[in-house]
KELUM-34931 format. One record per residue: residue number from 1; x, y, z of N, C-alpha, C in turn; residue in one letter; chain. Coordinates in pm, 1 decimal, padded with zeros to 6 digits, m for minus. Example, Ala and Ser with C-alpha at 12.3 -4.5 7.8 and 13.67 -1.06 7.14 Angstrom:
node n: 1, nX: 01319.0, nY: m00569.0, nZ: 00780.0, caX: 01230.0, caY: m00450.0, caZ: 00780.0, cX: 01320.0, cY: m00330.0, cZ: 00780.0, res: A, chain: A;
node n: 2, nX: 01285.0, nY: m00225.0, nZ: 00708.0, caX: 01367.0, caY: m00106.0, caZ: 00714.0, cX: 01290.0, cY: 00003.0, cZ: 00787.0, res: S, chain: A;
***
This chain:
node n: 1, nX: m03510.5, nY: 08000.0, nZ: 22345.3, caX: m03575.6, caY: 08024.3, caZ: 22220.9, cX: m03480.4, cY: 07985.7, cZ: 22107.3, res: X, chain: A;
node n: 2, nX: m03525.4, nY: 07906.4, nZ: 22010.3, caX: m03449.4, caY: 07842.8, caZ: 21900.5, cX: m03403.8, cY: 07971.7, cZ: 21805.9, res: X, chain: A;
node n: 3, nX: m03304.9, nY: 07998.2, nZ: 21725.7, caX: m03293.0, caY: 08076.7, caZ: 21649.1, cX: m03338.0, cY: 08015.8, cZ: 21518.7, res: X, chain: A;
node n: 4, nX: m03363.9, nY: 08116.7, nZ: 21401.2, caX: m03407.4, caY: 08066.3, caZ: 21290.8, cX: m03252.5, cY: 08046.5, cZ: 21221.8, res: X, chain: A;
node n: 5, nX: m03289.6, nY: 07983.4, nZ: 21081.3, caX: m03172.7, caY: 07992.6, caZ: 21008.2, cX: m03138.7, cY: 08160.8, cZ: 20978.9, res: X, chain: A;
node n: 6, nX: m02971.6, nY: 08110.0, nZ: 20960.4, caX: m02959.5, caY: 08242.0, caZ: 20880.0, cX: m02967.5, cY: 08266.4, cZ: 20734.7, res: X, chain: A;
node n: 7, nX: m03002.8, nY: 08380.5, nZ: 20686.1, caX: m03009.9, caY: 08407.0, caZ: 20571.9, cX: m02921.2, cY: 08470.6, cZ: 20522.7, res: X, chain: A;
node n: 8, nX: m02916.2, nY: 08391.6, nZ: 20336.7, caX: m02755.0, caY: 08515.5, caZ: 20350.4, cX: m02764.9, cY: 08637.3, cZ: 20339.7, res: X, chain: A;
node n: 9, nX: m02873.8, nY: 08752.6, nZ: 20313.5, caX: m02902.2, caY: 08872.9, caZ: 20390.4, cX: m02819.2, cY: 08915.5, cZ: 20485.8, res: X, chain: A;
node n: 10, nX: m02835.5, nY: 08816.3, nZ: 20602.9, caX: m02827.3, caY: 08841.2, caZ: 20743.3, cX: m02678.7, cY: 08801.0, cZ: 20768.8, res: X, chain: A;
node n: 11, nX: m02620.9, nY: 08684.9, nZ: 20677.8, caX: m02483.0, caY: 08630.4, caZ: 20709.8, cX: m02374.9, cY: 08770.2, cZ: 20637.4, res: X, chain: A;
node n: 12, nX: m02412.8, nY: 08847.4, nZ: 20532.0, caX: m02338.0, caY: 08958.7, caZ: 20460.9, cX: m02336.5, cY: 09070.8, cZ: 20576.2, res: X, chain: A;
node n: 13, nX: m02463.1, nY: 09056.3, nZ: 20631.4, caX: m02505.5, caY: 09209.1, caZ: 20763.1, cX: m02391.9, cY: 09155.2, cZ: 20884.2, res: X, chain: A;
node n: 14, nX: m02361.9, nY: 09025.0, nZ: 20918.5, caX: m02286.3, caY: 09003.8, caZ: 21051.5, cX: m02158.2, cY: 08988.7, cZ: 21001.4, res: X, chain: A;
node n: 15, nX: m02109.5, nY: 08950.2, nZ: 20870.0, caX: m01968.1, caY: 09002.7, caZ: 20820.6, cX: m01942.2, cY: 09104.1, cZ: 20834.3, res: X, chain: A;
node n: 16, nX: m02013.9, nY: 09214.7, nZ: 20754.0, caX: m02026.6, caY: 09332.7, caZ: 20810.6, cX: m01995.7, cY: 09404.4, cZ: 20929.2, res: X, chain: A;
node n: 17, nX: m02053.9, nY: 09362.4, nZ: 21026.8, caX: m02040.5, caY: 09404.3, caZ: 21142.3, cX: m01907.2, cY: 09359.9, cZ: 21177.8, res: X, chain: A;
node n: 18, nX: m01906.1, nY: 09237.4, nZ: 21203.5, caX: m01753.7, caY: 09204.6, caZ: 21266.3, cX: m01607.0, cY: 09227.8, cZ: 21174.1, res: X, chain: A;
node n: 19, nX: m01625.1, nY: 09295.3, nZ: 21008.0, caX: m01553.6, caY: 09361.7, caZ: 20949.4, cX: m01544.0, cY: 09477.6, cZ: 21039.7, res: X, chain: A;
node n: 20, nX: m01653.4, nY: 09572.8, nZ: 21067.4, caX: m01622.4, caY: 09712.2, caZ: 21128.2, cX: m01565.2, cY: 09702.5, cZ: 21274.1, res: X, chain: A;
node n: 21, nX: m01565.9, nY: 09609.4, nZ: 21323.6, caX: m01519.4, caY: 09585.6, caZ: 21462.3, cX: m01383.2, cY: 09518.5, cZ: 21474.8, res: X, chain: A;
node n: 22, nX: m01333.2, nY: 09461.6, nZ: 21352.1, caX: m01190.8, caY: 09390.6, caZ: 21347.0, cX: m01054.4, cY: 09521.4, cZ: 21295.6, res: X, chain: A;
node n: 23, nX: m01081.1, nY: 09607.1, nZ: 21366.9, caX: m00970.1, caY: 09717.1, caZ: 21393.1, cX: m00959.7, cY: 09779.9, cZ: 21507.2, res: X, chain: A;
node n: 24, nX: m00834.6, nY: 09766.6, nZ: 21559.5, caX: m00802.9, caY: 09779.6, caZ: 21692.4, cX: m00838.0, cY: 09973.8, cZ: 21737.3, res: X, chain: A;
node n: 25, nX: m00854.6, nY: 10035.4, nZ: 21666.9, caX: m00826.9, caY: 10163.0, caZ: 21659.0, cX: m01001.4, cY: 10164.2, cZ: 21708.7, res: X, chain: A;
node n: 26, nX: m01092.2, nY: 10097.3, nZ: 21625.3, caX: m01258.3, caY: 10147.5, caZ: 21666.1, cX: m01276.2, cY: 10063.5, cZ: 21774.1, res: X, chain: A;
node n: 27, nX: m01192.2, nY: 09943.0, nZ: 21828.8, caX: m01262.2, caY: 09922.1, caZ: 21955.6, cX: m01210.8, cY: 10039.8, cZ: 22068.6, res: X, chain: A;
node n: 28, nX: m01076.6, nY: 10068.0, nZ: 22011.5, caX: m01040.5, caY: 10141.1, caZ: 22098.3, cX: m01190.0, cY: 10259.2, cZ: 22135.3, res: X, chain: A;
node n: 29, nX: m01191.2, nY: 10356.3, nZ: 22047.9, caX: m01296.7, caY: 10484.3, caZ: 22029.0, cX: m01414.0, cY: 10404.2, cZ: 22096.0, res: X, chain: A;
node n: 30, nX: m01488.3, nY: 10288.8, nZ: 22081.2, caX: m01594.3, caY: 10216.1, caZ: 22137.1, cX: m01573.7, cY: 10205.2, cZ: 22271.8, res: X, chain: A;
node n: 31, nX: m01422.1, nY: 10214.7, nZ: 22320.5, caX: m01431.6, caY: 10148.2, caZ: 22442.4, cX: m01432.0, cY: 10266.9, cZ: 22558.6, res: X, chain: A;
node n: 32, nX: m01415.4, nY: 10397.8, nZ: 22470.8, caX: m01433.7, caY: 10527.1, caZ: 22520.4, cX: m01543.9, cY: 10570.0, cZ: 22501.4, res: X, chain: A;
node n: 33, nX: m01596.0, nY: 10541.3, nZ: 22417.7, caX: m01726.5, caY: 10620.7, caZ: 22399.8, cX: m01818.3, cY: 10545.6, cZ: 22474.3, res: X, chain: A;
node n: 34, nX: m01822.2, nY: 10426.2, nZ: 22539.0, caX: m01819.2, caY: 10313.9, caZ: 22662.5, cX: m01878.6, cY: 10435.8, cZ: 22788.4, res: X, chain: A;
node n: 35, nX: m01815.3, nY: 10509.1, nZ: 22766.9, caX: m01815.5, caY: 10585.6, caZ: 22907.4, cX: m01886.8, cY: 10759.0, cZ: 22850.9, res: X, chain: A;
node n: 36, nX: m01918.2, nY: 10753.5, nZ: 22764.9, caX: m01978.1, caY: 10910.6, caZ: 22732.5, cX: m02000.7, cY: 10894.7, cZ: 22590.3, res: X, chain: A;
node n: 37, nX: m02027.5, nY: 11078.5, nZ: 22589.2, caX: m02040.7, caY: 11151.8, caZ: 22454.0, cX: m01895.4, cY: 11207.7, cZ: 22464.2, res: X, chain: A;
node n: 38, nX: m01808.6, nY: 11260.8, nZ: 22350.9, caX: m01670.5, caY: 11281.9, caZ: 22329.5, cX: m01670.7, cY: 11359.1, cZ: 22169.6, res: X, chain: A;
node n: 39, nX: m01582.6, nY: 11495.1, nZ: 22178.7, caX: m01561.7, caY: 11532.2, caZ: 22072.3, cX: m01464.8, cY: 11463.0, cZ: 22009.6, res: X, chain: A;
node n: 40, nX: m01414.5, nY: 11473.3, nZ: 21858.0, caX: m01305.2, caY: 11394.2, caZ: 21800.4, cX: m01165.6, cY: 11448.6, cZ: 21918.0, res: X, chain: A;
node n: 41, nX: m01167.5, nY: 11537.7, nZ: 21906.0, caX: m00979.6, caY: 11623.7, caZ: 21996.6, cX: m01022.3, cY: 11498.2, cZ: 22125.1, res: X, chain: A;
node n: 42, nX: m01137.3, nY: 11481.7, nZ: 22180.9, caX: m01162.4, caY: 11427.3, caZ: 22307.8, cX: m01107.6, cY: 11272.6, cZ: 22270.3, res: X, chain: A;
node n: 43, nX: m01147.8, nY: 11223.3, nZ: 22159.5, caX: m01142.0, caY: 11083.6, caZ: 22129.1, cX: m00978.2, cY: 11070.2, cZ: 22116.3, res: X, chain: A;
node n: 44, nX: m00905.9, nY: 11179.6, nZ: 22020.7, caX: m00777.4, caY: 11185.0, caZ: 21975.6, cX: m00716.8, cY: 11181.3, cZ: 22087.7, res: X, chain: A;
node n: 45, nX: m00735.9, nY: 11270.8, nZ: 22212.1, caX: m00639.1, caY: 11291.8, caZ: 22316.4, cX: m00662.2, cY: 11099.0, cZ: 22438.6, res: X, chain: A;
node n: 46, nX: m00784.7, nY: 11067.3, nZ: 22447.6, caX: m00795.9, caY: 10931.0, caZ: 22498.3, cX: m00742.7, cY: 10806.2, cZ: 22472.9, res: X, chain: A;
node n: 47, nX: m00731.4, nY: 10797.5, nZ: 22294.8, caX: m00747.4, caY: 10685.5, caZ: 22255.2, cX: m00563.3, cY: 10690.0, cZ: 22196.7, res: X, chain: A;
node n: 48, nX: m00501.3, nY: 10805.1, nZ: 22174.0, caX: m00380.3, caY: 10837.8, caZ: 22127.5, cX: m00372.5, cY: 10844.1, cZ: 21988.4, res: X, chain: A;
node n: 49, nX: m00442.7, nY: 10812.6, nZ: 21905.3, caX: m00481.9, caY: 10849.9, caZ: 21799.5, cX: m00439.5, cY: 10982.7, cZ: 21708.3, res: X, chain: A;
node n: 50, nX: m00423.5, nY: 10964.9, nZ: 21571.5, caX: m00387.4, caY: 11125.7, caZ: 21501.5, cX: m00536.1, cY: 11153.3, cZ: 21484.4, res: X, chain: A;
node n: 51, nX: m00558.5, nY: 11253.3, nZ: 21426.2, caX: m00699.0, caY: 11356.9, caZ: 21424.8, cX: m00763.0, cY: 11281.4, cZ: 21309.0, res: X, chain: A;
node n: 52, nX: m00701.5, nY: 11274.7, nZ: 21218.4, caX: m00713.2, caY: 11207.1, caZ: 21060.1, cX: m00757.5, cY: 11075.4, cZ: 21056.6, res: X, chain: A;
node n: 53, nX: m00645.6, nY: 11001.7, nZ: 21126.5, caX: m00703.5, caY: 10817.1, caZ: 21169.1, cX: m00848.1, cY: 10836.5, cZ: 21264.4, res: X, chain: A;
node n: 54, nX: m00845.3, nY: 10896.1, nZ: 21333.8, caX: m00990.5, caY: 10889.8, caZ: 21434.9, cX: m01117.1, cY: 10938.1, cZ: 21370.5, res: X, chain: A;
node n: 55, nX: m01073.1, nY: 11042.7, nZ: 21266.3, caX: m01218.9, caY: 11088.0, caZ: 21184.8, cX: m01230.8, cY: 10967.5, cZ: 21152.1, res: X, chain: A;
node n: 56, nX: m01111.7, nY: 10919.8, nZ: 21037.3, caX: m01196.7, caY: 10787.8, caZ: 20964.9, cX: m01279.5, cY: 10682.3, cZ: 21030.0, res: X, chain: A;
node n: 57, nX: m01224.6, nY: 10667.9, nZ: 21162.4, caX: m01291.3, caY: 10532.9, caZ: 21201.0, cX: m01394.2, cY: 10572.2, cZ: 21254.2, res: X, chain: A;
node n: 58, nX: m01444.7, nY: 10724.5, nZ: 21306.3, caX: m01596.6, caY: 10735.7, caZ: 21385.9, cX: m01657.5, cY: 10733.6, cZ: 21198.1, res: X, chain: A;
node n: 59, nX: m01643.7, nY: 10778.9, nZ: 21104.5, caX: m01683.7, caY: 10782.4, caZ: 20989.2, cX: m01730.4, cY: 10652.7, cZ: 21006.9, res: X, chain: A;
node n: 60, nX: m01641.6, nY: 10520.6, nZ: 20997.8, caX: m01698.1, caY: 10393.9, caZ: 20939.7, cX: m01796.0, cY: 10336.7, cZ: 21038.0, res: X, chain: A;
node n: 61, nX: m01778.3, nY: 10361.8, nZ: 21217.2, caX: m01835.4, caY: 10349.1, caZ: 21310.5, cX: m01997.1, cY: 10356.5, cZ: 21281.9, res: X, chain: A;
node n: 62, nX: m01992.9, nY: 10491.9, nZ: 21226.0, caX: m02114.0, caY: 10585.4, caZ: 21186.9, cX: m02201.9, cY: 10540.0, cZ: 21094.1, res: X, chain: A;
node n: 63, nX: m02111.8, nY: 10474.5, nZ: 20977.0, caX: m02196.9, caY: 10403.5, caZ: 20875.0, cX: m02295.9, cY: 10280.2, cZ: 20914.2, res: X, chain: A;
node n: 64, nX: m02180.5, nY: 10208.4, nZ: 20999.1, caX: m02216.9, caY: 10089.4, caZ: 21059.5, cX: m02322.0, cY: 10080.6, cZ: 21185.8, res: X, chain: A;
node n: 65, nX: m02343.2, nY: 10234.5, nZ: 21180.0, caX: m02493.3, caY: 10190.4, caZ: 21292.4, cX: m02401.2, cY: 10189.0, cZ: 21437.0, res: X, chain: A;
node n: 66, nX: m02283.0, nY: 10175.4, nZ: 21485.0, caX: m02206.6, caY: 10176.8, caZ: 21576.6, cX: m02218.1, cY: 10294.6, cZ: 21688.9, res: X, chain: A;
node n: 67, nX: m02225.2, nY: 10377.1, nZ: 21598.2, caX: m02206.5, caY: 10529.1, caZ: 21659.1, cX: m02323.4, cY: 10634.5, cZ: 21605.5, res: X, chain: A;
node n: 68, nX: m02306.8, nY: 10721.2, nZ: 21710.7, caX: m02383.4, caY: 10851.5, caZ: 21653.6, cX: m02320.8, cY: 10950.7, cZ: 21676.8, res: X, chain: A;
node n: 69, nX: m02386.7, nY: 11069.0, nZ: 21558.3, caX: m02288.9, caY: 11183.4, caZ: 21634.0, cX: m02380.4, cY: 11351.3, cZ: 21653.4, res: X, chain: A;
node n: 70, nX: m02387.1, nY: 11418.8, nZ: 21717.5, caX: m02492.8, caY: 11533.7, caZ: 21709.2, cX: m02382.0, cY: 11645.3, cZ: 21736.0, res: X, chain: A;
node n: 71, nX: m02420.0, nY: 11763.0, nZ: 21682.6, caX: m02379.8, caY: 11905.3, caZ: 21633.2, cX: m02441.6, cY: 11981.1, cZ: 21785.2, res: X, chain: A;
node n: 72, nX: m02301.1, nY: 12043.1, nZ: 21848.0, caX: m02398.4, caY: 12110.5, caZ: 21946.8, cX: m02281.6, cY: 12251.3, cZ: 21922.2, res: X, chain: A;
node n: 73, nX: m02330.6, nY: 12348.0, nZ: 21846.4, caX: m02218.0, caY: 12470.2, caZ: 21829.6, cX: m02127.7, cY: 12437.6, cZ: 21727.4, res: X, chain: A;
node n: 74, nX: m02042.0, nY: 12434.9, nZ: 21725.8, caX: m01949.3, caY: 12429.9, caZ: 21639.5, cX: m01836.6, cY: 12307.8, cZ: 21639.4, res: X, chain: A;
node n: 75, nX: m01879.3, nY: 12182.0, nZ: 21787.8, caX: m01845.3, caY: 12100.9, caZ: 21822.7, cX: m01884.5, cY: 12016.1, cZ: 21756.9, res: X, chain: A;
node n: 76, nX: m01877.4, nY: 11871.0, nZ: 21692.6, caX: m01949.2, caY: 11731.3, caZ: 21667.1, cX: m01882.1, cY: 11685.6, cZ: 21822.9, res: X, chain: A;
node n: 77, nX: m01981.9, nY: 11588.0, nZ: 21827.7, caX: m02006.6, caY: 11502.1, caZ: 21988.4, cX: m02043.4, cY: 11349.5, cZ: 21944.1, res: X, chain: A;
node n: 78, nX: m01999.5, nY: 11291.4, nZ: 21944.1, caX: m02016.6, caY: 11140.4, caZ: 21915.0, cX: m02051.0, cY: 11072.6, cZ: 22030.8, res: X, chain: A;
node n: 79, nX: m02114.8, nY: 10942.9, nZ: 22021.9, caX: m02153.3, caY: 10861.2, caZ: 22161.4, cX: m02193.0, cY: 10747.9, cZ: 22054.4, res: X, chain: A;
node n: 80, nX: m02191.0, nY: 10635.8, nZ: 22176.1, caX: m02256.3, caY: 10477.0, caZ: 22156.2, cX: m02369.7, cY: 10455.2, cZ: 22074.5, res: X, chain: A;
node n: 81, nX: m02446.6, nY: 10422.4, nZ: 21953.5, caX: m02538.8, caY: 10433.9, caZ: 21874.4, cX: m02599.4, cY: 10249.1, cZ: 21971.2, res: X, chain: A;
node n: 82, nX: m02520.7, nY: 10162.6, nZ: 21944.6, caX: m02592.3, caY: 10051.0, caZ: 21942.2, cX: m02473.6, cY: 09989.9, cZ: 22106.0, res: X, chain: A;
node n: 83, nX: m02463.0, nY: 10007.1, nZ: 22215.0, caX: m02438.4, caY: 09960.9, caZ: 22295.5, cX: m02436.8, cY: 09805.1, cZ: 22349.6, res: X, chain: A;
node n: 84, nX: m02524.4, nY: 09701.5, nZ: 22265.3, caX: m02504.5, caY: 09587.9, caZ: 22248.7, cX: m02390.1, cY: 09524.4, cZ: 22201.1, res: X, chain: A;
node n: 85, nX: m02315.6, nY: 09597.2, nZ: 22134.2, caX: m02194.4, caY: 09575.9, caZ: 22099.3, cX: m02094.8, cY: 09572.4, cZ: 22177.7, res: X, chain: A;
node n: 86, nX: m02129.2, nY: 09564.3, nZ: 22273.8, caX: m02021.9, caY: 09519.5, caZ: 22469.3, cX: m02085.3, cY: 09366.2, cZ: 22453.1, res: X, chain: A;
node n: 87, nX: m02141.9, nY: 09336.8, nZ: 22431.6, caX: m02249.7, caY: 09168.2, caZ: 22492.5, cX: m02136.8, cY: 09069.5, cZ: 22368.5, res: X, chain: A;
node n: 88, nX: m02088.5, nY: 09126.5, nZ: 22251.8, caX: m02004.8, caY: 09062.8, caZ: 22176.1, cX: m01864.5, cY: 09023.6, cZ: 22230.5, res: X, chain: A;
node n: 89, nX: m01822.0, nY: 09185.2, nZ: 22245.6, caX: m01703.1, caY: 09209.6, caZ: 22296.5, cX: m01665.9, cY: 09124.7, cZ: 22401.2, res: X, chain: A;
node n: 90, nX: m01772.1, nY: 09144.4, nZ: 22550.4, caX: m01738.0, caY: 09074.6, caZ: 22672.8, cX: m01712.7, cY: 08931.4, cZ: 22616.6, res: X, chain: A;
node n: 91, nX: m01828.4, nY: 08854.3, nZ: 22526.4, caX: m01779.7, caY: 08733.3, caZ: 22509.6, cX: m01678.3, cY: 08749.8, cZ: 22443.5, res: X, chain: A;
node n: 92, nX: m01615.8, nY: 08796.2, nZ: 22336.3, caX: m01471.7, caY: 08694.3, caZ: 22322.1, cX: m01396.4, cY: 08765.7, cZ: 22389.5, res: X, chain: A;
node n: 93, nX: m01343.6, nY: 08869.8, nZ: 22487.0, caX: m01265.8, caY: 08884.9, caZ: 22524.5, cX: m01270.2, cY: 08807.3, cZ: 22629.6, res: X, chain: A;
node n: 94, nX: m01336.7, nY: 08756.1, nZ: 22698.3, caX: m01321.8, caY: 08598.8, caZ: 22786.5, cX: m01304.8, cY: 08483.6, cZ: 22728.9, res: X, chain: A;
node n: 95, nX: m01349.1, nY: 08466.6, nZ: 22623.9, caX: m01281.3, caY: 08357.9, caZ: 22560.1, cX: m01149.8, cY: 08421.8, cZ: 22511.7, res: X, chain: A;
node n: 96, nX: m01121.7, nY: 08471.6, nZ: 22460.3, caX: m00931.1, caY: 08495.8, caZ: 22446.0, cX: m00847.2, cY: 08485.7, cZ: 22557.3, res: X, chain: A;
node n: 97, nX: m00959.4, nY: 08573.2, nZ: 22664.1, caX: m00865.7, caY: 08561.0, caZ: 22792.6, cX: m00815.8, cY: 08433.1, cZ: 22858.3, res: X, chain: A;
node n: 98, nX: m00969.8, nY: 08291.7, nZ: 22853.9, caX: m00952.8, caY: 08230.4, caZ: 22859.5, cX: m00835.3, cY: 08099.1, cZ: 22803.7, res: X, chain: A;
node n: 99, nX: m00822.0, nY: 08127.1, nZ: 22625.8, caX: m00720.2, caY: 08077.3, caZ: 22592.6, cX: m00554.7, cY: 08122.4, cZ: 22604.6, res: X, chain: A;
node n: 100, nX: m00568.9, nY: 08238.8, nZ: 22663.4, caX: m00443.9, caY: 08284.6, caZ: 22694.8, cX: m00408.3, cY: 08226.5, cZ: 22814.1, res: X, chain: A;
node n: 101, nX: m00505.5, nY: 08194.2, nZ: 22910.5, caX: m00454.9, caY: 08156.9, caZ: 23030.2, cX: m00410.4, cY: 07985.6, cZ: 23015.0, res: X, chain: A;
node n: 102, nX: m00512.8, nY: 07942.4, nZ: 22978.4, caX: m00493.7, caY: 07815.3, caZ: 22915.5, cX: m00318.1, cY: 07770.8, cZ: 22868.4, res: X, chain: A;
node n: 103, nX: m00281.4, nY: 07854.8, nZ: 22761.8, caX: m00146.0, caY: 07821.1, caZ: 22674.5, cX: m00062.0, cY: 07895.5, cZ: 22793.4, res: X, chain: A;
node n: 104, nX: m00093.1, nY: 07992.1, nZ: 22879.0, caX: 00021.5, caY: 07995.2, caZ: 23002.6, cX: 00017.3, cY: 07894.4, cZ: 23063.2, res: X, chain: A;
node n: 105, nX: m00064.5, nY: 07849.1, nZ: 23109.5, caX: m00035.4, caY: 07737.4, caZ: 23172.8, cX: 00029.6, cY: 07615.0, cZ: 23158.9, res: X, chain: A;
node n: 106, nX: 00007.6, nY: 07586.0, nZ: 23017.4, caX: 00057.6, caY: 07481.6, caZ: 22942.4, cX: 00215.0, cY: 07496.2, cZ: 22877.0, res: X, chain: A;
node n: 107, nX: 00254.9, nY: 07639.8, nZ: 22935.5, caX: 00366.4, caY: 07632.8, caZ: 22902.9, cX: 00429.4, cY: 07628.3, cZ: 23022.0, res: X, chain: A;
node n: 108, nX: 00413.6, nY: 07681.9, nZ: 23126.1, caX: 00429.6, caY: 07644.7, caZ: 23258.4, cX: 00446.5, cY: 07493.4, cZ: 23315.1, res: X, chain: A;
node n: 109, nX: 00406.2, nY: 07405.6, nZ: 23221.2, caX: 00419.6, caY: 07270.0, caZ: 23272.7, cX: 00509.0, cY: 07190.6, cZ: 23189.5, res: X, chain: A;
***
C-alpha cells in the first residue's frame, strides 16, 4: 500500500515523537515497561535511575502518548500506552547493529 504524502502536521507529530525517544534514560523505562506495569521506586530500582530523573521522563513519556499511568492506592503504576514503539526501535537497532558490525569488520581487514 502506497503511503500518502506527508503533511507538515504530520512531519512536526514524527519530530516529535523521535524528539521523545532520543534520550537514553526513556528508552531505557520503555524497555522495562516492555515487560509490565511498574511503580516509579520499580522503574528507579530497574533502570538505575534517581527518583527525580525518572519522574521527569515517565512525565514526558506520558505527554507523548508513550505511556500510561493508573492510581491503584496510594501507588501510581505506569505501563506501555502505544507498544508500536518496539516496530521503530527493532528497526534501527538492527540497522546500528548492522553498521557496527560492518565498521568491525572493516577494521579487522
Amino acid at each position: 500500500m502506497a503511503r500518502s504524502k506527508m503533511t507538515p502536521q504530520t512531519i512536526d507529530l514524527v519530530a516529535e515523537r523521535f524528539r521523545t525517544l532520543g534520550e537514553p534514560m526513556r528508552l531505557r523505562l520503555l524497555e522495562v515497561l516492555r515487560t509490565g506495569e511498574f511503580s516509579v521506586g520499580d522503574l528507579v530500582e530497574r533502570t538505575g535511575g534517581g527518583q527525580a530523573n525518572v519522574s521527569k521522563h515517565l512525565q514526558i513519556l506520558l505527554a507523548g502518548g508513550l505511556v500510561a499511568r493508573r492510581k491503584e492506592g496510594t501507588t501510581v503504576l505506569y505501563s506501555l500506552a502505544d507498544p508500536s514503539v518496539f516496530r521503530l526501535c527493532d528497526i534501527v537497532c538492527g540497522s546500528v547493529e548492522a553498521q557496527a558490525e560492518a565498521r568491525h569488520k572493516a577494521l579487522r581487514s
